[in-house]
N, C-alpha and C positions, 0 to 999 in steps of 0.2 A: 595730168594733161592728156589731151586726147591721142596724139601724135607717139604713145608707146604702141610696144609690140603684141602688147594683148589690152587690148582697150573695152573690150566685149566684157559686160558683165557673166559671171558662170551662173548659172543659174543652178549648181551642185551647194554655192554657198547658202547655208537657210539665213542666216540675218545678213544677206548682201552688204554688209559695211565695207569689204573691201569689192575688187574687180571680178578678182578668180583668186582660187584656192591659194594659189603661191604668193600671189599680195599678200595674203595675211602672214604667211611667212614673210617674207620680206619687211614688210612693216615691222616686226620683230626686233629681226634682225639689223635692219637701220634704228630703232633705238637704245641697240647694243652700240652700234655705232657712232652714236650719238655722244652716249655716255662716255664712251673710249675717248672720244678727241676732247671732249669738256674736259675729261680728269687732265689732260694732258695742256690744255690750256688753261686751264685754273692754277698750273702750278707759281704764275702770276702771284700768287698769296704768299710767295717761300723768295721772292725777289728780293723786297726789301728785307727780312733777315740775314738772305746770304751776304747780300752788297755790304748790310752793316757789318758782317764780321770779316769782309776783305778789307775793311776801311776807309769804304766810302762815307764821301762829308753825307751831311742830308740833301743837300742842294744838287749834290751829284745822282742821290739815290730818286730824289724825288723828277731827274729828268728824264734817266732810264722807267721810271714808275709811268710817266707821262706820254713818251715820245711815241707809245704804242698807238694812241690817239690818230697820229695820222696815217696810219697804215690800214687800220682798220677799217676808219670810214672811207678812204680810198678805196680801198680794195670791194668792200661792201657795196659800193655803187659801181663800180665797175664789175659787180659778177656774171649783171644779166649777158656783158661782154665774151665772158670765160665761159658759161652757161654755152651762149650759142657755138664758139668755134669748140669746145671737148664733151657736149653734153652734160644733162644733171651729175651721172656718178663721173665723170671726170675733172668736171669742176672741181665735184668733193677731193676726188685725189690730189688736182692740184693743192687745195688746199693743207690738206692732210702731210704731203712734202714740206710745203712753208712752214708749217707749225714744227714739224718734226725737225727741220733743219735751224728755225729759228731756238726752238727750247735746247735741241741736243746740243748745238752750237755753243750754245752757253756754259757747257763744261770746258770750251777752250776759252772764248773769249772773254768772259767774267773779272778777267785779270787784269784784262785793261778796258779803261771808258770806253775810246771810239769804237772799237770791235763790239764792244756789248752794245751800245749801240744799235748797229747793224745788225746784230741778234733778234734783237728786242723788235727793228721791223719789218724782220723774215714774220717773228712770231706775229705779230698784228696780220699784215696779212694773210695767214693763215686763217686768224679767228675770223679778219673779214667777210674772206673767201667761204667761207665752210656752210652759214645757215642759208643764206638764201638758194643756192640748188641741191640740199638736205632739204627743204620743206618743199622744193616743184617734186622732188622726186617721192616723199611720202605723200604729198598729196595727188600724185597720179594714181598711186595706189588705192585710192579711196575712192566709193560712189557718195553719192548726198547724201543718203540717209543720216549717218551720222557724222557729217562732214566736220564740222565746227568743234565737237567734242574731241573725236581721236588726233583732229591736227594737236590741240592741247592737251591731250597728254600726251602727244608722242612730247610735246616741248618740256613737258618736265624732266627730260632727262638730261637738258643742258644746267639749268641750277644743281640738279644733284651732283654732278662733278663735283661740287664746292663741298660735299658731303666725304669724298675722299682723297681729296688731291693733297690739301694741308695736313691731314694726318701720314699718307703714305711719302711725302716730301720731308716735313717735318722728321720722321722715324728712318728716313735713306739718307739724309744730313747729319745728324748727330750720330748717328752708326758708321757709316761710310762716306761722308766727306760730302762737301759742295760737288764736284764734277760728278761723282754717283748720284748724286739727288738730280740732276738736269739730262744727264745719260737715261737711267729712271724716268724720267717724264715725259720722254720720248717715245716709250713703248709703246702702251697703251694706242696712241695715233698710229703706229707700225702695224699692234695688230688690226684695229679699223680700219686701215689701209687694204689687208690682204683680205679681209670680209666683204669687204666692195667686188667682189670679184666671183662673188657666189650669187651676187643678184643680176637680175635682166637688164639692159640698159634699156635706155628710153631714145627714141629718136632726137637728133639736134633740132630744135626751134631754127624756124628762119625769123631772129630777134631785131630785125632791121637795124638802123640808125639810132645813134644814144643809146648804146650798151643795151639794147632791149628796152628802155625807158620810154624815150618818145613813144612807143606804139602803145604801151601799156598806160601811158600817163592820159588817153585818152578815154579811158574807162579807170582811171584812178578819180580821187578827189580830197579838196583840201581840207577839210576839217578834221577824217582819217592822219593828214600825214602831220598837221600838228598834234593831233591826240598822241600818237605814238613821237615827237618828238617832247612833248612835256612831261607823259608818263618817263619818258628816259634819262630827262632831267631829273622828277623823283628820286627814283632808283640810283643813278647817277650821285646823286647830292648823298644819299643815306651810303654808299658805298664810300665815299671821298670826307665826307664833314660829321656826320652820327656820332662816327669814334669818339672825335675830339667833346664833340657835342654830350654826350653820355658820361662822357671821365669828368667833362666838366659839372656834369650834376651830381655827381659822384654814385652813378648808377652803373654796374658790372655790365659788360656789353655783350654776354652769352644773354643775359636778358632781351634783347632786344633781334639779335641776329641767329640762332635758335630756331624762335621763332617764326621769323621772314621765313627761312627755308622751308621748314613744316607746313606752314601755311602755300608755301607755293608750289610745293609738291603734291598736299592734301589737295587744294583746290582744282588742282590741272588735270588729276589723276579720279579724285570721287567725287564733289561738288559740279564739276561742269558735267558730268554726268545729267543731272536734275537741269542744270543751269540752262544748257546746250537746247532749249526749247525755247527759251525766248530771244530777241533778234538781236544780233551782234553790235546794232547801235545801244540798244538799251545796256548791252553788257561791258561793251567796249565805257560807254559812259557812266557805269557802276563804278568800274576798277578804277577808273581817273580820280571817280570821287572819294573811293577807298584809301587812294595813295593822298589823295591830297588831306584828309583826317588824318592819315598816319602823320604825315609832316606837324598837324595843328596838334595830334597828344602828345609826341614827343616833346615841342618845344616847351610846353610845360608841363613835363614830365616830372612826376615828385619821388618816382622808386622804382620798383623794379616792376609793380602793376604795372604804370602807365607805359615802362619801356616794352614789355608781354603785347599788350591791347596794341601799340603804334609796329609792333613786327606782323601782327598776325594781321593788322588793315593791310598794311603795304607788301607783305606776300601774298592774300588773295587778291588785292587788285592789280597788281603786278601781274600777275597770272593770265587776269580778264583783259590785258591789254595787247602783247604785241601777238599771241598765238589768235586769241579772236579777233582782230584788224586782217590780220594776213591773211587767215583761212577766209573770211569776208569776201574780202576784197580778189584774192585768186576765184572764189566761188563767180565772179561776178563778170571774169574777164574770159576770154580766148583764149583758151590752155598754152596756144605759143608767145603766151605775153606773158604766163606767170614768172619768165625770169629776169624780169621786168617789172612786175608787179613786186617779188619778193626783193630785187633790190632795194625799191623804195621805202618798201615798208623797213627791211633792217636797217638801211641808212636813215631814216629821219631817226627811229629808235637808237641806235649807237651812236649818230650823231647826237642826243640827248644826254645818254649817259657820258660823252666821252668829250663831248665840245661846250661841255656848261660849267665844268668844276672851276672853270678859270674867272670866269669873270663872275660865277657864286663869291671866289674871293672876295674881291669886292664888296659887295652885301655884307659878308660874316664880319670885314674888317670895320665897316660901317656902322651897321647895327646892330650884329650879334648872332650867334645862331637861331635864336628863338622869332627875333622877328626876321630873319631870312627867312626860317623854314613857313613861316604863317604870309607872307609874300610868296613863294612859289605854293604854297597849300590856296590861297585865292584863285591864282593864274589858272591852276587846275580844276577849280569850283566852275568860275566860269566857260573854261573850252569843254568841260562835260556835260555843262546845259545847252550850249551851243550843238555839242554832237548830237546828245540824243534828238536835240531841237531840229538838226538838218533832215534836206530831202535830198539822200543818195541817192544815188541810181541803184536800181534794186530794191530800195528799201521796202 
């Protein structure tokens, strides 16, 4: 955004991709940042094991599993709100408290439902709260040149959390108990907390009316905010039904989720590299297409090939989706609207992933996995011939 403290390109940097010298540090250091509060909210993956051995039924486990749902996308549309009155890094701090209190919290309250509960949606808000003024603030960081590419790969450092959270939760529970593993998941957001504090703030946006949304919605558009609301059903749907869907073909599920991650690390990080030259609708509507094949190989997926080929579609298009929409789209708007712009974009996208598993039921109880997955793998064929087909503003 234009509205920071040093907004003036240096002209000491030779490949100007960031502003000035200490942008590129900082940009760094905010995906050190990044990294820390992922591991610490991915610890989500060690929930249901701990609940099953405190003796929760499934029913019980599966609403603590669910209930983060509405916090999240709460909170996610309401950041452009938090954005304007504590600015980009103190949104993130707020954020960073809720996670911290929500996860750590949970070495007391785990014992009983209601209280975990209320855990569960401290920590949602947190995850809400946390990407959309994390990306106004890396993207203020940034001149155009390589605008599109470094927003994506600063994003890969939110999937790689899932790279450590389960092994080091995993290894602090069976060592030292449920309340150390939740104690433990807490840090990492603690020390990204006190790193926030080594970088420059950015002026508060004057974010108007609707949480920042109304003014940004006028330079948004709908075909972006369904793309990234169907991509997130994707991703969504292989988070929540895959498992089941995989055990039932009796294929091992490192085959398939492995993969995803590599794939959306590799992509975010060297691929958009190359990529990051052609225009964000074409790319934006690759990765829709990508995820949407992943859905069609998996459903009739015969081994551990087809499960390999349907991880490594839907980690690079997953990739090409919510960081190239958002860096888009902020590219296109009024720097004091991006926390406005970045709400939308993470709420359609976590609304997808987080507001669809439920009535996917439905489908899988209906027809089955294979043709739910090749029904949402359609839906996605055609909103990505639609996007790349639109005339954005900008395009």
């Amino acid at each position: 955004m234009t509205s920071e403290k040093t907004q003036n390109v240096d002209s000491s940097v030779p490949d100007q991709d960031f502003i000035d010298q200490t942008a590129q540090r900082e940009f760094w250091i905010m995906a050190l940042v990044s990294l820390l509060f992922s591991i610490t909210a991915t610890h989500s993956t060690l929930v249901a094991v701990a609940f099953g051995r405190l003796g929760y039924s499934l029913e019980q486990i599966g609403v603590v599993l669910s209930i983060i749902a509405f916090p999240v996308v709460a909170s996610t549309f309401c950041s452009g709100l938090i954005i304007g009155w504590f600015g980009a890094l103190g949104a993130m701090r707020v954020s960073m408290l809720f996670g911290m209190l929500g996860v750590g919290s949970m070495a007391l309250t785990s014992d009983a439902f209601v209280p975990s509960l209320i855990s569960r949606l401290f920590w949602g808000a947190g995850v809400g709260f946390f990407l959309p003024p994390t990306m106004v603030y890396v993207q203020s960081r940034l001149t155009q040149k390589r605008f599109v590419y470094l927003v994506s790969a600063f994003s890969a450092t939110v999937p790689l959390g899932l790279a450590f959270a389960p092994a080091i939760g995993e290894f602090t529970l069976n060592h030292f108990g449920l309340r150390a593993m939740f104690l433990m998941g807490a840090i990492p957001a603690l020390i990204a907390f006190a790193l926030t504090y080594v970088l420059r703030p950015l002026d508060k946006p004057k974010a108007g009316g609707g949480f920042g949304i109304a003014a940004a919605a006028k330079r948004w558009h709908m075909f972006p905010v369904l793309a990234l609301f169907i991509g997130g059903a994707h991703y969504g749907y292989a988070a929540s039904y895959l498992s089941p869907a995989l055990e039932h073909a009796g294929t091992p599920l490192g085959w398939f989720f492995i993969p995803v991650t590599f794939a959306m690390i590799f992509s975010r990080v060297g691929a958009m590299r190359k990529l990051s030259v052609y225009h964000p609708r074409y790319l934006a509507g690759g990765g829709l297409l990508l995820t949407s094949l992943a859905l069609g190989v998996a459903a009739w997926s015969a081994g551990p090939t087809f499960a390999v080929v349907a991880g490594l579609l839907l980690g690079t298009g997953n990739s090409m989706m919510y960081p190239v929409i958002s860096a888009w789209m902020a590219r296109l708007c009024a720097p004091a609207q991006r926390g406005g712009v970045q709400a939308i974009a993470a709420t359609a996208f976590y609304g997808g992933i987080y507001a669809t598993p439920w009535p996917e039921t439905y489908l899988v109880a209906g027809f089955g996995y294979s043709v739910t997955q090749a029904i949402l793998g359609a839906i996605g064929v055609g909103m990505a011939v639609l996007l790349v087909g639109s005339k954005v503003e900008g395009s």
